[in-house]
N, CA, C and O of each residue as an XYZ file, in Angstrom:
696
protein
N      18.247      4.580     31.447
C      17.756      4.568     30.088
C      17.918      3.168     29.506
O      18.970      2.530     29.563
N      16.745      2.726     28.921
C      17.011      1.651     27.935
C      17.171      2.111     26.562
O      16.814      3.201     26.114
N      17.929      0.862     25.751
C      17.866      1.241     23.908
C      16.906     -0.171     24.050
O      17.191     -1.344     24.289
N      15.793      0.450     23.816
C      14.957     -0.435     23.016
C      14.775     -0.651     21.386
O      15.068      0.072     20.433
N      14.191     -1.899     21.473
C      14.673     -2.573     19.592
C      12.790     -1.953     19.357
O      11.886     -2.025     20.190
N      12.747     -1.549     18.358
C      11.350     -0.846     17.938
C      11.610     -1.589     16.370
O      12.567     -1.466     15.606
N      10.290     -2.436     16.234
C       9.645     -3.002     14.925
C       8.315     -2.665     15.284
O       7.787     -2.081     16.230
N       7.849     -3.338     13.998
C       7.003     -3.271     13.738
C       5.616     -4.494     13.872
O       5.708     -5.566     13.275
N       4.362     -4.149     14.735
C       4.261     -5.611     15.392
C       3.579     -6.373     14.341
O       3.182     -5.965     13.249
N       3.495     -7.753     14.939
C       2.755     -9.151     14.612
C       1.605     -9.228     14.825
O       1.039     -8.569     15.697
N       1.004    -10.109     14.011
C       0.072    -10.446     14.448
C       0.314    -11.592     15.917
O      -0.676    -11.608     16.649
N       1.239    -12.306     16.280
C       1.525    -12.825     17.698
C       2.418    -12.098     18.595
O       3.313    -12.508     19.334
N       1.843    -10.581     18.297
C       2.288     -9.522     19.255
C       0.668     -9.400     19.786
O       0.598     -8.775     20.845
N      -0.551     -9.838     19.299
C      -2.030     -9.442     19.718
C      -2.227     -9.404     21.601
O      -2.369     -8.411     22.314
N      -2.173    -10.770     21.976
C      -2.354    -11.090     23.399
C      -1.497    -10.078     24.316
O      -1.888     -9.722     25.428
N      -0.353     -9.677     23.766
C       0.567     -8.899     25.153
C       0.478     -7.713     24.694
O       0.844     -6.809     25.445
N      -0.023     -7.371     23.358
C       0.050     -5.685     23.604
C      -1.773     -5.731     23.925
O      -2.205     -4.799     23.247
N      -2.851     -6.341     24.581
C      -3.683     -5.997     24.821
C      -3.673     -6.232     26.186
O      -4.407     -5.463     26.807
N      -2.947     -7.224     26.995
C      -2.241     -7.370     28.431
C      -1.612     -5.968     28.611
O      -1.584     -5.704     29.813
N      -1.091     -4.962     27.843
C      -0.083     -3.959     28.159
C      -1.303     -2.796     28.178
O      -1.557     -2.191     29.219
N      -2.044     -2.539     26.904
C      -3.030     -2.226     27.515
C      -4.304     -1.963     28.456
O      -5.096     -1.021     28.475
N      -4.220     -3.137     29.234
C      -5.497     -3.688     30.009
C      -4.543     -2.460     31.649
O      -4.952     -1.522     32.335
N      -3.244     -3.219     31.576
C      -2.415     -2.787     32.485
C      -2.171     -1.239     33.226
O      -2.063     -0.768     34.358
N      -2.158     -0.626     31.287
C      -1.647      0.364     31.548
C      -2.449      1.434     31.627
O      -1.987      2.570     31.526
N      -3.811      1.184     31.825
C      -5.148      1.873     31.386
C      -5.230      3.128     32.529
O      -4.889      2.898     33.689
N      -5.689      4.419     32.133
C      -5.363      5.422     32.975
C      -6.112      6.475     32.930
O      -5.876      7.077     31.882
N      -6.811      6.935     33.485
C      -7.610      8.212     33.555
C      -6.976      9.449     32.704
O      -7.457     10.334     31.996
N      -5.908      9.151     33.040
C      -4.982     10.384     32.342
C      -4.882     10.417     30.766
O      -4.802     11.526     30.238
N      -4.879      9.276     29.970
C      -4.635      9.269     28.988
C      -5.782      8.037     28.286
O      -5.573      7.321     27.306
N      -7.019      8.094     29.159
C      -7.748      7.011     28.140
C      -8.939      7.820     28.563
O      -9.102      8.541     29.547
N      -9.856      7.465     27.401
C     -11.154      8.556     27.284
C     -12.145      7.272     27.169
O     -13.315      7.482     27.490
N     -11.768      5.867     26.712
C     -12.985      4.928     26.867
C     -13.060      3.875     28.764
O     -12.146      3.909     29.588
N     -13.740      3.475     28.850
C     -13.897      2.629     29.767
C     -12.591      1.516     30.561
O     -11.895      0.874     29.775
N     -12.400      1.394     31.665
C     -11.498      0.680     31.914
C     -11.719     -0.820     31.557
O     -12.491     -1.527     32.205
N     -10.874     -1.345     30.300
C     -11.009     -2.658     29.965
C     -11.317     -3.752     31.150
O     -11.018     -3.401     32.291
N     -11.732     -4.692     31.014
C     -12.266     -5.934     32.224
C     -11.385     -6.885     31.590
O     -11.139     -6.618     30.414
N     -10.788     -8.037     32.108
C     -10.303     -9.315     31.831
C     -11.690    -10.503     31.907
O     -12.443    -10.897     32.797
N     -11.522    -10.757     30.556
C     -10.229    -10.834     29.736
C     -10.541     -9.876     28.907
O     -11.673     -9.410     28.772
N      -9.641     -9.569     28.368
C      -9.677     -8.480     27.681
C      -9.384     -8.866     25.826
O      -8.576     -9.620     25.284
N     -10.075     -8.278     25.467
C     -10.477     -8.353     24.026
C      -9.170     -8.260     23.282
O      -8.245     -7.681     23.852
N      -8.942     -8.861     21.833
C      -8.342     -9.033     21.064
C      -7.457     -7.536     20.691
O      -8.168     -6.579     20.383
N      -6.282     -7.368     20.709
C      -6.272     -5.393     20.454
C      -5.974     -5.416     18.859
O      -5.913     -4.285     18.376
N      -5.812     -6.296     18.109
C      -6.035     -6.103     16.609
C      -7.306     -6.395     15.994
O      -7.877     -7.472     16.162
N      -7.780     -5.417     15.255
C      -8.850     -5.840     14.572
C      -8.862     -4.932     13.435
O      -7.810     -4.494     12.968
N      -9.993     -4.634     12.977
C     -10.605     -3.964     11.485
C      -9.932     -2.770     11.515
O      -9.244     -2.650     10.501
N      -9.830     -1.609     12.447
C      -9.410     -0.704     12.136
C      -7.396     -0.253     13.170
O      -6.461      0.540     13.059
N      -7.791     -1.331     13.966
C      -5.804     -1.808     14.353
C      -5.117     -3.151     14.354
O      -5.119     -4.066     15.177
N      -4.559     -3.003     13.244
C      -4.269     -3.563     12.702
C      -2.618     -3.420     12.861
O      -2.093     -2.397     13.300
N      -1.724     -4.840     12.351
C      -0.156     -4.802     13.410
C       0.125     -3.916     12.383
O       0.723     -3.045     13.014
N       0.097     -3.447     10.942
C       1.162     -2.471     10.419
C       1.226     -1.228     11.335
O       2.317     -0.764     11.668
N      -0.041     -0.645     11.774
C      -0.129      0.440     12.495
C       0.323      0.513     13.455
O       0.075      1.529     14.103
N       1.140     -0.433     13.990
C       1.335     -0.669     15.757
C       3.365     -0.829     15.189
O       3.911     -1.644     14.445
N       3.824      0.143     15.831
C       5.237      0.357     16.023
C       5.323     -0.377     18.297
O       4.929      0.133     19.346
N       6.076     -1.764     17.941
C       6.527     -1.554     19.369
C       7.770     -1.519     20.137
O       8.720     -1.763     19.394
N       7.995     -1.382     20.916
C       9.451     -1.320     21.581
C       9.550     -2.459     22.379
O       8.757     -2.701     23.289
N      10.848     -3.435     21.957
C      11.047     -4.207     22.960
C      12.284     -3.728     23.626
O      13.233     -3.069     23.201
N      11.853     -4.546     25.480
C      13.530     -4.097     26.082
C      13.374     -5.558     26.963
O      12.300     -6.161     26.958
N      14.129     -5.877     27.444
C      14.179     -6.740     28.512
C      13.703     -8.552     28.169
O      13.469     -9.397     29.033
N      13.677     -8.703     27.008
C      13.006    -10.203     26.374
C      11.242     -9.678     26.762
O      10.452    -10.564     27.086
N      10.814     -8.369     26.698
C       9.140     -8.452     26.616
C       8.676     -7.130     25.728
O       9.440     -6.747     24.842
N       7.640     -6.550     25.922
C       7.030     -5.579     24.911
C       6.984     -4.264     25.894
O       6.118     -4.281     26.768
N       7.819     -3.172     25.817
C       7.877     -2.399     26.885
C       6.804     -0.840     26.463
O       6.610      0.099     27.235
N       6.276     -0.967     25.097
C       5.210     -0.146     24.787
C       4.836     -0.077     23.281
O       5.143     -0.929     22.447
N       4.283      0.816     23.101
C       4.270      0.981     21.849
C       3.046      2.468     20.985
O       2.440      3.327     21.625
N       3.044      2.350     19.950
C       3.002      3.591     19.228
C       2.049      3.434     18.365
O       2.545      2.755     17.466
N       0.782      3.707     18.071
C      -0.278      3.440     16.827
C      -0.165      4.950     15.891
O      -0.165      6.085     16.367
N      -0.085      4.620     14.632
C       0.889      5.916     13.422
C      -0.022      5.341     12.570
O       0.332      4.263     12.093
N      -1.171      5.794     12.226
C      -2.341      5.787     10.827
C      -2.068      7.370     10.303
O      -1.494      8.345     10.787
N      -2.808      7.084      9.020
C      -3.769      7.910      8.048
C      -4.917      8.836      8.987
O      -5.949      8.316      9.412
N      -4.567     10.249      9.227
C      -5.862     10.251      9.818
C      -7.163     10.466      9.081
O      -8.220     10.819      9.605
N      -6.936     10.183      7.655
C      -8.668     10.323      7.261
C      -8.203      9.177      5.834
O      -7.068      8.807      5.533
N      -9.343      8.874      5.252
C      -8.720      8.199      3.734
C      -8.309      9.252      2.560
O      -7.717      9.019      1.507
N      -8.870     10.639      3.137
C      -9.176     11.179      1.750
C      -7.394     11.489      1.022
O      -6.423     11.597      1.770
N      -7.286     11.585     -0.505
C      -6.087     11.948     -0.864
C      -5.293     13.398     -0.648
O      -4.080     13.569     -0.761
N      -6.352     14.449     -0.288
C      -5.751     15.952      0.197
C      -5.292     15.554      1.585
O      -4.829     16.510      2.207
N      -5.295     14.209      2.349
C      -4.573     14.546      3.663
C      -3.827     13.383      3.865
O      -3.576     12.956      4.992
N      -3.408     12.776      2.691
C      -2.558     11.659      2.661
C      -1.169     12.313      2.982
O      -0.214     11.590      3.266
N      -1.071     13.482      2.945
C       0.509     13.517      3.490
C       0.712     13.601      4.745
O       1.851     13.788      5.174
N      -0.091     13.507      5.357
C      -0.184     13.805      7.066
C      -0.394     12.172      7.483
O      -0.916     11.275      6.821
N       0.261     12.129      8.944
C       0.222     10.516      9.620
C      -0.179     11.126     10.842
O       0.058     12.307     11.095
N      -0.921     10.173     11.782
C      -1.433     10.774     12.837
C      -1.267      9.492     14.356
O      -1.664      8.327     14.361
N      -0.506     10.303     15.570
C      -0.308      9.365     16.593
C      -1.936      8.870     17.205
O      -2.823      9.722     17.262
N      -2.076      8.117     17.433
C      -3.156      7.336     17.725
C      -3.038      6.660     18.940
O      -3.965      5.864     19.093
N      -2.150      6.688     19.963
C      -2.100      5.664     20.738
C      -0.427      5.516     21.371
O       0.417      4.912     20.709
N      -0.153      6.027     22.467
C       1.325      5.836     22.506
C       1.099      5.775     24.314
O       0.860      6.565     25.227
N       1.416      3.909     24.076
C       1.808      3.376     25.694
C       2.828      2.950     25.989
O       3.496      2.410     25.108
N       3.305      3.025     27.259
C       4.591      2.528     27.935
C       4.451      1.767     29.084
O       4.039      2.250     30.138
N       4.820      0.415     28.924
C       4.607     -0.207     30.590
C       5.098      0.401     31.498
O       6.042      1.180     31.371
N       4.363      0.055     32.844
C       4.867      1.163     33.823
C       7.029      0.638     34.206
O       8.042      1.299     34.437
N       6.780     -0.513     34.092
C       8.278     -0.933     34.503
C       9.168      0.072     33.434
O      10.393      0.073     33.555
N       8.742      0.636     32.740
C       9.937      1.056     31.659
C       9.859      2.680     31.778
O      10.767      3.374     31.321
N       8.951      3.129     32.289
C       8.146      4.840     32.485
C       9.770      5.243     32.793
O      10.657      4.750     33.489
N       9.665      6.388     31.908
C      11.230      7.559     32.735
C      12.515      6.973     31.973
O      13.666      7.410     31.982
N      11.948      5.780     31.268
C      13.509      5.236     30.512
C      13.634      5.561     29.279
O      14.680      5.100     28.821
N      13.110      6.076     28.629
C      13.253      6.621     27.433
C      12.693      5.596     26.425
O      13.347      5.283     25.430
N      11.779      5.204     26.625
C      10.638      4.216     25.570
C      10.209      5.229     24.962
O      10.695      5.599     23.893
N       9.246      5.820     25.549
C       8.182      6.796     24.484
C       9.223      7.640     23.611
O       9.124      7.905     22.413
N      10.037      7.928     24.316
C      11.168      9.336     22.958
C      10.879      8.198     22.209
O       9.978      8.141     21.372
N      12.039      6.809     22.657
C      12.250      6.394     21.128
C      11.582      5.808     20.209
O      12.176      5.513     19.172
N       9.658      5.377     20.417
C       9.011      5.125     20.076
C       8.389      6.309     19.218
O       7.743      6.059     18.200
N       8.659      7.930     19.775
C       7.997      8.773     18.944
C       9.149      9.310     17.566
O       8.884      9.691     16.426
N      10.654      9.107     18.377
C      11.310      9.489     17.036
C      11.208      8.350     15.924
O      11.591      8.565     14.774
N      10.574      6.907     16.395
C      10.892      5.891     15.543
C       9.108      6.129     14.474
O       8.926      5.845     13.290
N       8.089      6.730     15.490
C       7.219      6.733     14.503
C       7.499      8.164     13.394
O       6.912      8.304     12.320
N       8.593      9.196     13.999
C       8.249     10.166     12.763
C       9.036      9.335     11.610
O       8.617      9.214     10.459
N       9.847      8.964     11.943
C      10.612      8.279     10.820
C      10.056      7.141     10.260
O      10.740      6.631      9.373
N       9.035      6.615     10.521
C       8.074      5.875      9.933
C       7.159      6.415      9.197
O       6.954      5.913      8.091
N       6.488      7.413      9.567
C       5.840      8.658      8.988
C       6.779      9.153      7.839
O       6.294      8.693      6.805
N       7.571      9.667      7.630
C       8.364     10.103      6.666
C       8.730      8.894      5.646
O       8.547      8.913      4.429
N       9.301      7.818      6.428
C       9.231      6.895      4.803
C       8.002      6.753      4.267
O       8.020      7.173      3.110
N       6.762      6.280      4.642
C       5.411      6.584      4.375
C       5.316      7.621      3.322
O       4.498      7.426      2.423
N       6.251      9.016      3.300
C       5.860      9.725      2.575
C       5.022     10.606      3.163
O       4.305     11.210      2.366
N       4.815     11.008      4.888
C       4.473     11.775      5.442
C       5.251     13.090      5.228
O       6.316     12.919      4.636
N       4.962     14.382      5.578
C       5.340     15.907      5.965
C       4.984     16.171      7.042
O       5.788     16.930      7.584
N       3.717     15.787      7.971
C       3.443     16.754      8.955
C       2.781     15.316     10.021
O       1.985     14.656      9.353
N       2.902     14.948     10.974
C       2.571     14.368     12.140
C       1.596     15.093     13.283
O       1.824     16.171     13.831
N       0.696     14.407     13.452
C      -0.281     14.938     14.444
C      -0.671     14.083     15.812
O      -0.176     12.962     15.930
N      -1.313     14.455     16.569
C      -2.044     13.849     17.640
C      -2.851     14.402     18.124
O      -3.227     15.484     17.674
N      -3.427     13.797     19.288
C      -4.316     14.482     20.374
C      -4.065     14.302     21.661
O      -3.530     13.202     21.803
N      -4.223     14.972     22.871
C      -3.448     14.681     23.833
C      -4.767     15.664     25.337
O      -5.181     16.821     25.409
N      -4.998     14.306     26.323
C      -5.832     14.893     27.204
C      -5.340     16.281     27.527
O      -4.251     16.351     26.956
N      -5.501     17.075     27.958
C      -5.783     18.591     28.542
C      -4.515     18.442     29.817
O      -3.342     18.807     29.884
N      -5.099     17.984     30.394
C      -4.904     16.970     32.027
C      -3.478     16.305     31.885
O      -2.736     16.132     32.851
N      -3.210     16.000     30.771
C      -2.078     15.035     30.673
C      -0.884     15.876     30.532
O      -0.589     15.910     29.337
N       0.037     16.662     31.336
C       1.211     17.367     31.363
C       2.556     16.749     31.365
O       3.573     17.438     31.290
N       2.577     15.326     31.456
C       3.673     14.859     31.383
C       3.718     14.387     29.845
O       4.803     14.337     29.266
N       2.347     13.992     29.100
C       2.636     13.382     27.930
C       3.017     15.135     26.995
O       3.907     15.297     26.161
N       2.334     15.872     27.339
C       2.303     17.446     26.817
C       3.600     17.706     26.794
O       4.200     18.360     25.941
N       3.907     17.335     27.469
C       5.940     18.289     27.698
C       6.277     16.759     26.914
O       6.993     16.978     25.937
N       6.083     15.851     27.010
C       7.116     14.835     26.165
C       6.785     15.403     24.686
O       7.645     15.875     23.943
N       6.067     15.344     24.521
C       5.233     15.964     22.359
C       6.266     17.331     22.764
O       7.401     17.536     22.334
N       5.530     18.114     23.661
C       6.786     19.342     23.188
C       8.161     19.351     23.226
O       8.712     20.072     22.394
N       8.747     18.818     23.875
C      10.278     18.364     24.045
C      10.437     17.659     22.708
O      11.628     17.528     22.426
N       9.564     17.141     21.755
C       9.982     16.652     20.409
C       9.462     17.084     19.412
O       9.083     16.463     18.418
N       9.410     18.492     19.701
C       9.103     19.064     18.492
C       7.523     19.713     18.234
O       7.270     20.801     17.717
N       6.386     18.530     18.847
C       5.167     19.268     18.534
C       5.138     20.289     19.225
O       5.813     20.670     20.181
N       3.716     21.001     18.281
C       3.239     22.610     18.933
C       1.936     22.065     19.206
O       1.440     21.012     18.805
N       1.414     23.057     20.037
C      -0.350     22.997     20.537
C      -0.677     23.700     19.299
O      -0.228     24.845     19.240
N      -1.440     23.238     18.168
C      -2.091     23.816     17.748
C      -4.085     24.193     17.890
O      -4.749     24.839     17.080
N      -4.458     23.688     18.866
C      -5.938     24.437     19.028
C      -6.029     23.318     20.425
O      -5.334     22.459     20.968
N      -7.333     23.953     20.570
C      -7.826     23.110     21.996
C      -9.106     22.907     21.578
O      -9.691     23.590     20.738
N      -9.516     22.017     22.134
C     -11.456     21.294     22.639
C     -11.457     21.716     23.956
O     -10.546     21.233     24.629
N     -12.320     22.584     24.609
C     -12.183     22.844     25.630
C     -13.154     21.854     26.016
O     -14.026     21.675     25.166
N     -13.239     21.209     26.991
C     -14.046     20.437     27.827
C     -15.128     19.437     26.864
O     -16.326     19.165     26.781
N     -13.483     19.027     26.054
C     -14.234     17.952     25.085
C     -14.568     16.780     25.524
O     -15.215     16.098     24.729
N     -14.245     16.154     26.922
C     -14.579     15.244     27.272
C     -14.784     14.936     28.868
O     -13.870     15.397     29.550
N     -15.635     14.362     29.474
C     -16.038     14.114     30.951
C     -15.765     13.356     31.488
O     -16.568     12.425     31.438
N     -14.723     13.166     32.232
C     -13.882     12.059     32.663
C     -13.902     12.163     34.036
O     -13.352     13.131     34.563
N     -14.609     11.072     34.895
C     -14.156     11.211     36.227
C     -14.983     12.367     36.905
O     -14.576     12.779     37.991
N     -16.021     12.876     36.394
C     -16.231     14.070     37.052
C     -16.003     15.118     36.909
O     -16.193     15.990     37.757
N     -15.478     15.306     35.648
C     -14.689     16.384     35.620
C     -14.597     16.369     33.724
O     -14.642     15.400     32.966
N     -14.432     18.093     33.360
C     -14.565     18.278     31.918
C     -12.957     18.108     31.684
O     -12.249     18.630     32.545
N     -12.322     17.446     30.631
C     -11.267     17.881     30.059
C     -10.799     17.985     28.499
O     -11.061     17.342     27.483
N     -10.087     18.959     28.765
C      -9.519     19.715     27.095
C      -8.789     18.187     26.557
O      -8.200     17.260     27.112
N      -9.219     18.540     25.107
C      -8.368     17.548     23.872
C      -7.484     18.634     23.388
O      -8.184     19.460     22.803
N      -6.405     18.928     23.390
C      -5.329     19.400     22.638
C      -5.039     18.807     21.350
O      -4.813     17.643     21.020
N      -5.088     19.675     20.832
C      -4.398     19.271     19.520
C      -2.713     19.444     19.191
O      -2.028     20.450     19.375
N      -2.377     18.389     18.755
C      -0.362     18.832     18.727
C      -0.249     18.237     17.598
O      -0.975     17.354     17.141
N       1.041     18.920     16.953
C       1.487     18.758     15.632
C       2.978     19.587     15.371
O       3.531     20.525     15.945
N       3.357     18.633     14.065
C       4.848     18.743     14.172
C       5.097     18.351     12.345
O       4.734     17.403     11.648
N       5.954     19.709     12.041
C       6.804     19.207     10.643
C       7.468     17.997     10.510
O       7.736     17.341     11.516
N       7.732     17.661      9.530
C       8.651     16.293      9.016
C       9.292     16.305      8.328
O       9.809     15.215      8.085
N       9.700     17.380      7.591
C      10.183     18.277      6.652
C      11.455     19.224      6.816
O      11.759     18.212      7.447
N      12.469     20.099      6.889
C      12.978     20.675      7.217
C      12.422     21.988      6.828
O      12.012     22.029      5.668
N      12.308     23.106      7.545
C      11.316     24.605      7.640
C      11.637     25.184      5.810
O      10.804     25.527      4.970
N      12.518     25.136      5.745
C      12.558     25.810      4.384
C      11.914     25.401      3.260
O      11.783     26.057      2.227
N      11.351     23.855      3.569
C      10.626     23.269      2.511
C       9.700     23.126      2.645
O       9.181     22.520      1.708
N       8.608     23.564      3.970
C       7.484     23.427      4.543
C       7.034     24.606      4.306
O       7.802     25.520      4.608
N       5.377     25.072      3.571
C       4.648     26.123      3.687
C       4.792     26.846      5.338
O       4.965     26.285      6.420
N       4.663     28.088      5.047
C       4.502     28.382      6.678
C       3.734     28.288      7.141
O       4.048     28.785      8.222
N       2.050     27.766      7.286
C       1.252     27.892      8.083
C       1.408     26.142      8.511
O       0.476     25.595      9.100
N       2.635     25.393      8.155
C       2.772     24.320      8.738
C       4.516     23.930      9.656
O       5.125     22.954     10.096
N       4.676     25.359      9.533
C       5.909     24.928     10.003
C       5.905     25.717     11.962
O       5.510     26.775     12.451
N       6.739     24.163     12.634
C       5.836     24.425     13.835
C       6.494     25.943     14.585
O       5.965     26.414     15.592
């Protein structure tokens, strides 16, 4: 296990978390095209460094966590939504992603979040048991929302209180 230091990135975090991406690119957990080198800028108009939580271990960038708004409107401003959660392979099994996901609920909650969401390939059973081991539930499926490889796969939907149950409506408490 590493204790990785988790801030919040830079804008001269751009070049290595799009190197970490280019790297870490995976059938399993990416639904667009495998990036080409060089590979494009990973901040722009809609990622942007507040949104990007990363973990350092070792003097480098061992992953990291994208935690937006998932819509603008004000009825769903209390909700924050995972967007993006990578781990270099050197760090896989060390406990990056936990502490990148307990560091985004707690980012979510100062925000002034209640309820945390994501989406998560069908296919993807190791990221599935990590969300459930912290709390999220499956709440609905896309069945064969997307064609990857030859093949149809489910978008899961997962989600998780931020709240403690007694203060959460019940049709949100997981």
């Amino acid at each position: 296990m590493v204790n990785p230091i988790i801030r919040t990135a830079t804008e001269a975090d751009d070049t290595e978390l799009a190197e970490l991406d280019g790297r870490t690119w995976s059938p399993l957990h990416a639904v667009m095209p495998r990036p080409e080198r060089p590979y494009p800028p990973f901040f722009g108009e809609r990622n942007r460094p507040e949104h990007i939580l990363v973990a350092e271990a070792g003097g480098r960038l061992a992953g990291y966590i994208r935690l937006v708004a998932p819509t603008p409107l004000a009825c769903n401003a209390h909700v924050r939504q995972i967007q993006g959660l990578v781990v270099d392979d050197a760090f896989r099994g060390r406990g990056v992603a936990r502490a990148l996901l307990r560091a985004a609920c707690e980012e979510a909650r100062r925000q002034g979040a209640v309820r945390l969401t994501l989406r998560v390939l069908g296919h993807n059973a190791p990221a599935r048991a990590l969300y459930a081991s912290e709390g999220f539930t499956e709440e609905g499926v896309l069945p064969g929302e997307f064609f990857l490889e030859g093949a149809y796969v489910d978008d899961v939907l997962m989600g998780r209180s931020l709240t403690p149950s007694h203060l959460t409506p019940s049709h949100l408490t997981p």
